[in-house]
C-alpha positions in Angstrom: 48.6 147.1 -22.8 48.2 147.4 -26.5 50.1 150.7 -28.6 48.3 152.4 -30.7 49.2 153.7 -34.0 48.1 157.0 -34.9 45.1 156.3 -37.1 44.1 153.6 -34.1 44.3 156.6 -31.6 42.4 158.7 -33.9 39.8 155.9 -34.3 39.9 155.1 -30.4 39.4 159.0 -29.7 36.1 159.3 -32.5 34.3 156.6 -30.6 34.8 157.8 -27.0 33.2 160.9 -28.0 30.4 158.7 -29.5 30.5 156.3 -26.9 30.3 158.8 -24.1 28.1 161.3 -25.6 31.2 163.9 -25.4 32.5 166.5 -27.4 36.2 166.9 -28.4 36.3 170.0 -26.1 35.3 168.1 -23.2 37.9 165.2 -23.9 40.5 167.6 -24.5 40.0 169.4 -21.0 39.9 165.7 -19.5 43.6 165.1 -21.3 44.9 168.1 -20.1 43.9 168.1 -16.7 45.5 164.5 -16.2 48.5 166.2 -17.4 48.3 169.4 -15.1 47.4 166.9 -12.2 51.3 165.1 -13.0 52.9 168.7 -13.2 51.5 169.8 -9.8 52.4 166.6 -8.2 55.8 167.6 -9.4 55.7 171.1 -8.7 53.7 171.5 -5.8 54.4 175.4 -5.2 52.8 175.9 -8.4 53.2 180.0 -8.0 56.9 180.3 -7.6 57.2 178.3 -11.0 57.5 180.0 -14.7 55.8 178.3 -17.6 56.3 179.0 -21.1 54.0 176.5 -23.1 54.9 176.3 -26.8 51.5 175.7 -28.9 50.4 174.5 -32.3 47.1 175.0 -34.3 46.1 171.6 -33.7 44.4 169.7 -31.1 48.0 169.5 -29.3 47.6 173.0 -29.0 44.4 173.1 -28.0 46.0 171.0 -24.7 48.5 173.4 -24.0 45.9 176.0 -23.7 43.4 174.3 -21.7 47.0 173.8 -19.2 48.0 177.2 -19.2 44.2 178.0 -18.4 44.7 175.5 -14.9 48.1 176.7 -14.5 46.9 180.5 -14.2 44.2 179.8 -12.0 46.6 178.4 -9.6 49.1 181.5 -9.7 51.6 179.8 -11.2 53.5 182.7 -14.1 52.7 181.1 -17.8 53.5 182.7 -21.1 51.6 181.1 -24.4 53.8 180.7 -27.2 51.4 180.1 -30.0 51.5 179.5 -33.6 50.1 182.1 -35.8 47.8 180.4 -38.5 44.6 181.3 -39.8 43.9 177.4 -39.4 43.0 176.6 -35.8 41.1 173.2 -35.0 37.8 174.5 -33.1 38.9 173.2 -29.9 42.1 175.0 -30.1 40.3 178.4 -30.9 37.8 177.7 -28.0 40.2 177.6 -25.2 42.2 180.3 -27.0 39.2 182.7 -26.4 39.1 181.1 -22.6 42.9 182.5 -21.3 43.4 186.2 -20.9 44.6 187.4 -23.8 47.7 189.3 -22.1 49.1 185.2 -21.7 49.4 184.6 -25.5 52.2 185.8 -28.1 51.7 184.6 -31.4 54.6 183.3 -33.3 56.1 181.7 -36.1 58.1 178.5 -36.2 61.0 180.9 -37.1 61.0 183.1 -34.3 63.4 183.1 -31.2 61.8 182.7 -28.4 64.8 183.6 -25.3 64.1 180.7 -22.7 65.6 181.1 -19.2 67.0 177.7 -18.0 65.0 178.1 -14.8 61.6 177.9 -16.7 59.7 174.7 -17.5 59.0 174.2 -20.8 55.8 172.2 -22.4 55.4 171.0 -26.1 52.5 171.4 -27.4 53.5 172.1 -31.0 52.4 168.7 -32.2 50.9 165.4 -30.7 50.9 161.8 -32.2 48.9 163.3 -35.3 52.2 164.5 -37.0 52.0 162.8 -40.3 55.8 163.5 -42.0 58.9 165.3 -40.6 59.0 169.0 -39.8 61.2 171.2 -42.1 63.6 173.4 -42.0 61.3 176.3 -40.8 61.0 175.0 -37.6 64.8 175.0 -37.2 64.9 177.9 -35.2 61.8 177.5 -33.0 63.0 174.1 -31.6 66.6 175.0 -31.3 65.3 177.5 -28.9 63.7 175.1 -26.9 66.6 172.3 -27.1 69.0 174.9 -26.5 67.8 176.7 -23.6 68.9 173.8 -20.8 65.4 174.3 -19.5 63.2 171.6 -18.1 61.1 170.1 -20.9 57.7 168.4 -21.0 56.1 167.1 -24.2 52.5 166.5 -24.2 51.8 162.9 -25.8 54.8 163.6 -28.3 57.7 165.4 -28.5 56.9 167.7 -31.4 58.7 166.5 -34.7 58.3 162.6 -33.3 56.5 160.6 -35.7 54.6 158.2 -33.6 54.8 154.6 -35.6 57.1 156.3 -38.9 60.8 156.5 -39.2 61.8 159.8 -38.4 64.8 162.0 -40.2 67.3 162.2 -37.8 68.4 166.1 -39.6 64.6 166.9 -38.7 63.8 169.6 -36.3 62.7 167.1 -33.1 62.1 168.9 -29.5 64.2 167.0 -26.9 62.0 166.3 -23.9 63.1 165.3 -20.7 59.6 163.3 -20.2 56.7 162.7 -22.4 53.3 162.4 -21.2 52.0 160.2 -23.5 47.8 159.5 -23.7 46.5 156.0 -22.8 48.6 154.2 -24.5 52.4 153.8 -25.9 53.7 155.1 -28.8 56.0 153.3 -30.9 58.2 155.9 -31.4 58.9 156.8 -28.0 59.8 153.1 -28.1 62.9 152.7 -30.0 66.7 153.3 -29.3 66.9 155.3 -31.9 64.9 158.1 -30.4 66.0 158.1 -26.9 67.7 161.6 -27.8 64.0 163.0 -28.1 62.4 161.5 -25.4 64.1 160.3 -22.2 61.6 158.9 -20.5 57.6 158.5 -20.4 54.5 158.3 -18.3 51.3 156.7 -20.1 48.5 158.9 -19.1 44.8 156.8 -18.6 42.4 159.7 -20.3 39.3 157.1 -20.2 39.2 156.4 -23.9 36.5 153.9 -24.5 37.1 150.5 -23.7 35.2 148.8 -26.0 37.1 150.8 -28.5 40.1 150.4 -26.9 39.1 146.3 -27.1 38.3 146.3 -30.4 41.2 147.8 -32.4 43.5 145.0 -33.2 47.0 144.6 -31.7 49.9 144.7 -33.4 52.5 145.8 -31.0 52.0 145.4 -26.8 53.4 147.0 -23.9 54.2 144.0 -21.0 52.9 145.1 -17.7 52.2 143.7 -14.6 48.4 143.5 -15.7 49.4 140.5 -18.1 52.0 139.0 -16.6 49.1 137.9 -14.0 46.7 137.4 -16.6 48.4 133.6 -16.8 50.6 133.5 -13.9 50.5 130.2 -12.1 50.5 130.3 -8.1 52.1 127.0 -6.6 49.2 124.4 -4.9 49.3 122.8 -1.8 50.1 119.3 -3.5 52.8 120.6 -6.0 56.1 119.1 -6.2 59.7 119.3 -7.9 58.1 116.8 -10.8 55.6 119.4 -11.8 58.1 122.5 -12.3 60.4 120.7 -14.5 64.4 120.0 -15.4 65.9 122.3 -16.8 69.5 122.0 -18.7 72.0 124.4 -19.2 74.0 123.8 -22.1 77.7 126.3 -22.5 80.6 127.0 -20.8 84.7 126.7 -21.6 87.8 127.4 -19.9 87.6 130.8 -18.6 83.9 131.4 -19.0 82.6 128.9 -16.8 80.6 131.9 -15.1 78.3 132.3 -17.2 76.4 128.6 -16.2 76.5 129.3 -12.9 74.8 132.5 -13.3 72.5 130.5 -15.7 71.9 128.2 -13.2 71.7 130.0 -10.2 68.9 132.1 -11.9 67.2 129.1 -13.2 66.7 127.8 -9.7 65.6 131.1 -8.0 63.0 130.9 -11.2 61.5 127.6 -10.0 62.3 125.0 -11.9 61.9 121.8 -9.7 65.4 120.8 -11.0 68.6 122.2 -12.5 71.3 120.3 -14.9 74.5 121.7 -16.5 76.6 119.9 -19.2 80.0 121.9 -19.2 83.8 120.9 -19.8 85.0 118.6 -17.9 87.4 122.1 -16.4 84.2 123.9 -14.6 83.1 120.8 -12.6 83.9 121.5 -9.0 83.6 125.4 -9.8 80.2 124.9 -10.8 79.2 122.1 -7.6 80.7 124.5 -5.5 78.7 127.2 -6.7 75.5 126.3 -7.2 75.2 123.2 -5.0 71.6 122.6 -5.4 72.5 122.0 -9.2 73.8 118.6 -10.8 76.8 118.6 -13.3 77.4 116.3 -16.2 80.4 116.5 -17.6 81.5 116.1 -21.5 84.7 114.2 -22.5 86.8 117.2 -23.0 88.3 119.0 -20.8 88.1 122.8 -22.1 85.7 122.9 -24.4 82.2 121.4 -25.3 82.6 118.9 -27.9 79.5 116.5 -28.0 76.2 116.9 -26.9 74.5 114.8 -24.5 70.9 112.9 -24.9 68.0 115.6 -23.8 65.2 113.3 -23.3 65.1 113.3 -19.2 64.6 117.3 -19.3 61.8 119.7 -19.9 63.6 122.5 -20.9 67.0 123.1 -22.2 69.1 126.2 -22.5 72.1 126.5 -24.6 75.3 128.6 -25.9 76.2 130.5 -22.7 80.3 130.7 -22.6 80.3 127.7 -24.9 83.2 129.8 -27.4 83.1 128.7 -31.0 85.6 126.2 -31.0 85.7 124.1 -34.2 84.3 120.4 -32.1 81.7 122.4 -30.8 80.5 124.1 -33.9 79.7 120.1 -34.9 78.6 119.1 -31.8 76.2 121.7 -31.5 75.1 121.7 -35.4 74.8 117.5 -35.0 72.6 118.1 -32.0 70.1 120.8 -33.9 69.8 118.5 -36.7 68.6 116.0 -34.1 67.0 118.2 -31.6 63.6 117.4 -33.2 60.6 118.6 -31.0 62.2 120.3 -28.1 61.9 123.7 -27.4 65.2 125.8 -27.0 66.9 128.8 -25.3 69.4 129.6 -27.9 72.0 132.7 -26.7 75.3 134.0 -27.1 77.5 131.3 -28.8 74.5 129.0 -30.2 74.0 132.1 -31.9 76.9 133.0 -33.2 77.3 129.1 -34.6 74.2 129.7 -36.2 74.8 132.2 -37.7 77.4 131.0 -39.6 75.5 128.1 -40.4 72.2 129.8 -41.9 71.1 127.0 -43.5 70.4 125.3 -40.0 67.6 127.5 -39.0 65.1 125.6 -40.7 65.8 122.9 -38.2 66.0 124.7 -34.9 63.1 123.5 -32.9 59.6 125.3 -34.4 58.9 127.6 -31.0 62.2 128.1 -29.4 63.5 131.3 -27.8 66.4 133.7 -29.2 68.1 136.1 -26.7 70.8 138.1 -28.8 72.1 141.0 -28.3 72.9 143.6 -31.3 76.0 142.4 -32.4 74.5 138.9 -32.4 71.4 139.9 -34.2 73.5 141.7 -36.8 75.2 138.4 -37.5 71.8 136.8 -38.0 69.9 139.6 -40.0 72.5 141.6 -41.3 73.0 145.2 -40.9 69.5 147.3 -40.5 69.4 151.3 -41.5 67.0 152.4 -38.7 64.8 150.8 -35.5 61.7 150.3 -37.5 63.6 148.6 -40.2 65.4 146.2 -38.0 62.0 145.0 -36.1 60.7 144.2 -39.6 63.7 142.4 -40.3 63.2 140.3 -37.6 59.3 139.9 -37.9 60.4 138.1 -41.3 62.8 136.1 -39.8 60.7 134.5 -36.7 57.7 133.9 -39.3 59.8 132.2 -41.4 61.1 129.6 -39.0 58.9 129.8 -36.1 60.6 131.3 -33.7 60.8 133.6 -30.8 62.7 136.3 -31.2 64.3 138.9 -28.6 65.4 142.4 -29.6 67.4 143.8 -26.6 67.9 146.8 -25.4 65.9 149.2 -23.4 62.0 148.6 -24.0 62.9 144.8 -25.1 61.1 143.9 -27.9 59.9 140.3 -28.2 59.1 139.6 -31.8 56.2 135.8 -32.0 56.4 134.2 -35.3 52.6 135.3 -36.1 54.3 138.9 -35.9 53.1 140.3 -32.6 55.2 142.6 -31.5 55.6 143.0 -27.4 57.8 145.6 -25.7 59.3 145.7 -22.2 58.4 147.8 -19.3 61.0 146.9 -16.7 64.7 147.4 -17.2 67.5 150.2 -16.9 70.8 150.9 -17.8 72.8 148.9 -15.3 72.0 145.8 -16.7 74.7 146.7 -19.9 76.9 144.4 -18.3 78.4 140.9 -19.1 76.7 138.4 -17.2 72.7 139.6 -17.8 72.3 138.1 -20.4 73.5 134.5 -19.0 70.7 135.3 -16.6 67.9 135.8 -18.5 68.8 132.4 -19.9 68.6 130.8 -17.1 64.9 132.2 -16.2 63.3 131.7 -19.5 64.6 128.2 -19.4 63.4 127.4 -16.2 59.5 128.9 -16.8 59.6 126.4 -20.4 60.3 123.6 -17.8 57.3 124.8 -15.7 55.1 124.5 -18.7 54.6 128.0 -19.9 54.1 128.6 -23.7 57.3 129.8 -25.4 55.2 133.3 -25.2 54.6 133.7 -22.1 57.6 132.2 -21.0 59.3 135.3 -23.2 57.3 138.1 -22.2 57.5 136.7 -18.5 61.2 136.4 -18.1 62.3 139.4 -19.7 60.2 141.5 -17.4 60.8 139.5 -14.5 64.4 140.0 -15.5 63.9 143.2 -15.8 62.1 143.8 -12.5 64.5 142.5 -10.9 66.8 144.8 -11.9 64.7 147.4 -10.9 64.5 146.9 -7.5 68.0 146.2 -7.2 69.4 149.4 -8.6 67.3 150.9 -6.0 69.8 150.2 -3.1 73.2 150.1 -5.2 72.4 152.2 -8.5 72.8 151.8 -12.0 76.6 151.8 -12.0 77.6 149.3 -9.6 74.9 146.9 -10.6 76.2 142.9 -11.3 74.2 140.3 -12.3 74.5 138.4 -9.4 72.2 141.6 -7.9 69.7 140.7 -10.3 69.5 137.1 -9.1 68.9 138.2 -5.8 66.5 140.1 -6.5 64.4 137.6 -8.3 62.6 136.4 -5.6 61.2 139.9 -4.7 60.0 140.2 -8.6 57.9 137.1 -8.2 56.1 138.2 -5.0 55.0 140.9 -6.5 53.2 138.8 -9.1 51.8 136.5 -6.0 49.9 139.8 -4.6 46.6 140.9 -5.6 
């Protein structure tokens, strides 16, 4: 699924109306009642409930009033809250003329509007149009709203958002408890940054045109389950272990030996046809006892990684996991990038942290391999970043310069390609911020390189296969108590649902 920017969604809107031999009025009413079809699904004793829909002069506005028109014809009790302006958009002033006119109040921004907590609350100040930050005037409006403890829905953006712009954090910004958001993803409902301002989202299909919707050009995506199975590869009849690969796992040290067997556990519930580890001599029998189906080489020393073995025999390799810093390994692993030549890496945690000591290394990392860090880790790389939108440019220069895959974690993942596509995650929650995930996510995106997926779709799949997984698992033990080792079992139940349909 592609996100829009604002002029794309403004393009994208202009030519369904073409297209479809529509006027804005109907397409509005078809927006809204997609939206009103959400709240009664939520709400299904519509007339117990109290609405108080806040609306702008815009086209926004124009949505909250075609709602509060469906909302009164279903008995449910709705106050209008609208902007005073001698500047409507026509399809605003149409539906204003369409609700008895007892429902509206007109207001300004700086009026103070009471709001019982027991109402529900809809923004409809200002949609994905909003082309700067609000100013102080509209301090006292949306305090109102953010104060009140009520229930709030924003209609495609909470108002104040900018949808693809850094916003002021000191600008006045409603805080919604869910955005419904039209067609597409915005970008800034996207990034951590804003999480304050909008919780959570629901993408809303309003039948834009798709032949517009194919032709605007994508800069940043949205994974869903729609593309993972657009190059998914089912298993044939005649397939063997030779044909999903060997994949290595690199890391490990005294104390941390974990980490590969989480690595490689994952790796093998991922489908590679084979799994190696090369740890201290130390994690041996942990790591045979563990993961049986796994082999184990073993380096010279017993603690610590200090030389790297010959690669040639595997398909994939994954490296850094628990491997510490240690001064032997810090050569061992910069002697092996220097050599690495064509192969395709997983590069996470310590790698990472090597490297980025090391900057001048970077140019020979193998063109096409993966990078999982976390913040800290990318701050190491990149250096410090002043905002979200900042920090994804930051890294878009960085995996062009050296051909690389690049992932930004964090909820909504984003996965940076070297031509500087931008892809975001749709899978994934909270319980995964725990040590061990990571190690994981390692081991998947190492196995699906040894099963012959690009280094993009081996990216984009993993993380939200990673993420699935997660997702199903919190569903029995919750968000708190999840480990990693839940994620792992869940894998499998991830995958099938890329084998139906």
């Amino acid at each position: 699924m592609k996100i829009l920017s604002a002029s794309q969604m403004n393009w994208v809107d202009g030519e369904t109306i073409k297209d479809q031999g529509i006027s804005s009025l109907d397409l509005m009413e078809r927006a809204a009642t997609r939206v009103f079809d959400q709240i009664r699904l939520a709400y299904p004793n519509l007339e117990q409930q109290v609405f108080y829909i806040f609306c702008g002069k815009g086209n926004n506005g124009g949505d909250g009033l075609v709602l509060a028109r469906l909302l009164d014809q279903k008995q449910a009790h709705v106050r209008v809250y609208l902007i005073d302006t001698n500047n409507y958009s026509p399809a605003n002033l149409s539906n204003q003329k369409r609700l008895p006119a007892h429902i509206i109040q007109k207001i300004t921004p700086a009026d103070l509007v009471v709001i019982p907590t027991d109402v529900i609350v809809l923004d409809c100040l200002f949609g994905y149009g909003l082309k700067q930050a609000l100013d102080e005037s509209w301090n006292g409006l949306i305090s109102c709203i953010n104060g009140s403890g009520a229930t709030v829905y924003a209609v495609d953006m909470p108002s104040g958002l900018l949808a693809d712009e850094t916003t002021r954090p000191s600008a006045p910004i409603v805080k919604a408890d869910l955005v419904y958001t039209f067609q597409a993803p915005k970008l800034g409902l996207l990034l951590p940054e804003n999480q304050l301002w909008a919780k959570e989202f629901t993408v809303l299909d309003i039948g834009l045109s798709l032949n517009a919707l194919e032709a605007v050009r994508m800069a940043y995506g949205y994974v869903d389950q729609q593309l993972l199975k657009s190059f998914y590869r089912k298993r044939q009849k005649f397939d063997h272990k030779g044909v999903f690969g060997h994949a290595l796992i690199i890391g490990g040290s005294r104390g941390k030996m974990g980490a590969v067997q989480l690595a490689l556990r994952a790796a093998l519930r991922a489908g590679c046809g084979l799994a190696s580890a090369y740890i201290p001599s130390c994690g041996c029998s942990s790591i045979q006892t563990a993961v049986p189906e796994a082999m184990v080489i073993t380096d010279p020393q017993e603690d610590m990684i200090s030389q790297l073995p010959n690669v040639d025999a595997y398909q994939s390799i994954g490296i850094g996991i628990g491997m510490g810093t240690d001064q032997n390994t810090r050569h061992a692993l910069k002697k092996f990038i220097l050599q690495a030549g064509r192969s395709v890496l997983v590069l996470d945690a310590d790698a990472l942290n090597i490297l980025a000591k090391e900057p001048d290394l970077w140019a020979f990392v193998p063109k096409g391999s993966l990078l999982t860090p976390h913040p800290k880790e990318l701050s190491r790389i990149l250096g410090n970043w002043q905002n979200d939108f900042e920090k994804i440019e930051k890294v878009k220069a960085f995996a062009a310069k050296y051909q690389l895959y690049v992932l930004i974690k964090g909820a909504n993942s984003a996965m940076v390609m070297p031509e500087g596509d931008v892809y975001f995650n749709s899978t994934g929650n909270v319980g995964m911020a725990t040590g061990g995930s990571g190690d994981i996510l390692t081991g998947i995106l190492t196995a699906l390189l040894g099963q012959g997926y690009s280094s993009k779709e081996a990216l984009i799949m993993g993380v939200y296969i990673h993420g699935r997984a997660a997702d199903i698992a919190v569903q029995s033990i919750g968000v708190y108590s999840l480990l990693p080792s839940d994620i792992i079992g869940q894998l499998p139940a991830a995958f099938m649902e890329l084998e139906g349909g």
